[in-house]
N, C-alpha and C positions, 0 to 999 in steps of 0.2 A: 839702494843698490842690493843689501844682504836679502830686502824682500822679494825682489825682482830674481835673484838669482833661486831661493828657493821653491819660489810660483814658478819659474820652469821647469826646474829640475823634477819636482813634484806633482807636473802637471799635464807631459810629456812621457810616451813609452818609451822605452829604448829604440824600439824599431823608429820612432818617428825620429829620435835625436840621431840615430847615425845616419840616415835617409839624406837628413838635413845637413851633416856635415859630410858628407859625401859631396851632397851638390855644391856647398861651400868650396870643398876643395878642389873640386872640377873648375868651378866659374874662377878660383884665382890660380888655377896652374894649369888646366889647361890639359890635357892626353898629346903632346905630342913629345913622337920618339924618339928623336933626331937631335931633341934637347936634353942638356943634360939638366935635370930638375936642382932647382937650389930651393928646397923648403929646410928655413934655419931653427924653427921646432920639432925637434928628433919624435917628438911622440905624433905630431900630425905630420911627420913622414911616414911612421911606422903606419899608419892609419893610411895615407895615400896608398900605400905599395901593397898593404893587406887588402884591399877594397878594389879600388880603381885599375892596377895591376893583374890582380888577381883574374878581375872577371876580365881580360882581357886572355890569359890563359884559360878559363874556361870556355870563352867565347872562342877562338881560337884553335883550340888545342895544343898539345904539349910542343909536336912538330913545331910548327909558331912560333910559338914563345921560344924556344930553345934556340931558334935563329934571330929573337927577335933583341931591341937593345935594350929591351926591359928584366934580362935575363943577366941580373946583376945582383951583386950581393943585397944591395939593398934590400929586393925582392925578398931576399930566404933569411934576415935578418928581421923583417916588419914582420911576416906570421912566426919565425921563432921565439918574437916577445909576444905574439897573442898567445898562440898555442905550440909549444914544440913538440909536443906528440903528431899532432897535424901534419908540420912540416918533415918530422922523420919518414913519419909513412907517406909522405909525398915524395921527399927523398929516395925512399926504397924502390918508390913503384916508376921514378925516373930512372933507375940506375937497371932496370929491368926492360924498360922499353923498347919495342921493337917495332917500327916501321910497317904497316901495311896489316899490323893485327890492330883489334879496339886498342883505344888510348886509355891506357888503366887509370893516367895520370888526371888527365882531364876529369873521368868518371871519378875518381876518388875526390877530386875536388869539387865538383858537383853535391855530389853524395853527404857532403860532408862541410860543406859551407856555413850551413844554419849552426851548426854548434861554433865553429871558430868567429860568426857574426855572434853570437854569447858570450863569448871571449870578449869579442874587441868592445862589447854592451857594456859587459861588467870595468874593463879599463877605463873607458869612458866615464861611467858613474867615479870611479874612484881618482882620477886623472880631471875633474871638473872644473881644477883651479885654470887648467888649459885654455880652457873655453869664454871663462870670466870678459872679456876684450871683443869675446864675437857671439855673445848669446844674443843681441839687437839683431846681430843680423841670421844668424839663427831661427829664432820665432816666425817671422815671415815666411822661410822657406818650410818650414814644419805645416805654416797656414796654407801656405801653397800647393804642398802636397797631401794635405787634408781633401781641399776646395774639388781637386782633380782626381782623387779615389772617391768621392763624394757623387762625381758626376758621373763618371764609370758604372759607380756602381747606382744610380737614378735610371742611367741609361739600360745597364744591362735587365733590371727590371721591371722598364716601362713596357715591353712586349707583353 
């Protein structure tokens, strides 16, 4: 098992390991809003609501999200353990928002995603005892979205 767990961890970029537990935690809870989520490990909550949440505010925009019922503490509590610089100035550029001008908020969080995904890279790495229970299933989705940027990118080239 200690060998198993270190061939992955060592084996695996960051990007592919949160890709893969992203889709992990899609396929076991699911995007809908109407539910009130019961994920009973605090760190792959903070992980759901940094991620899956998030892009849905990006996706979205601020308007959105601010009506939406994903606009709960949980929300500003999952990026305040990634990143709280992040979230202040996401804070700031909420409390400045005004209807019908760009959405500072949405842009700020765009803009600035790739650094708070280094955040939640390096958690991960350091939080890996987490994961111990679901690296099986794990591996597979990592393989899966190898196989599928593999064919993208066969396809985009065969021209």
């Amino acid at each position: 098992m200690e060998q198993d767990r270190l061939e992955f961890w060592s084996k695996y970029t960051d990007r592919q390991i949160l890709e893969a537990i992203q889709k992990y935690l899609y396929k076991q809870y699911g995007f809908k809003q109407e539910a009130s989520l019961q994920i009973e490990n605090d760190f792959m909550k903070h992980l759901y609501f940094a991620t899956h949440v998030l892009e849905f505010l990006i996706d979205e925009g601020w308007e959105e999200f601010e009506k939406s019922a994903w606009n709960t503490p949980d929300f500003y509590t999952a990026i305040g353990f990634f990143n709280g610089r992040f979230l202040d100035s996401m804070k700031q550029r909420m409390a400045q928002y005004e209807p019908g001008i760009d959405d500072s908020v949405q842009e700020y969080a765009i803009e600035t995603q790739s650094r708070l995904q280094e955040h939640i890279s390096e958690a991960i790495r350091l939080h890996r005892a987490h994961f111990d229970s679901i690296l099986g299933q794990l591996q597979p989705l990592i393989e899966e979205n190898i196989k599928r940027r593999d064919a993208i990118y066969r396809e985009k080239w065969k021209a």
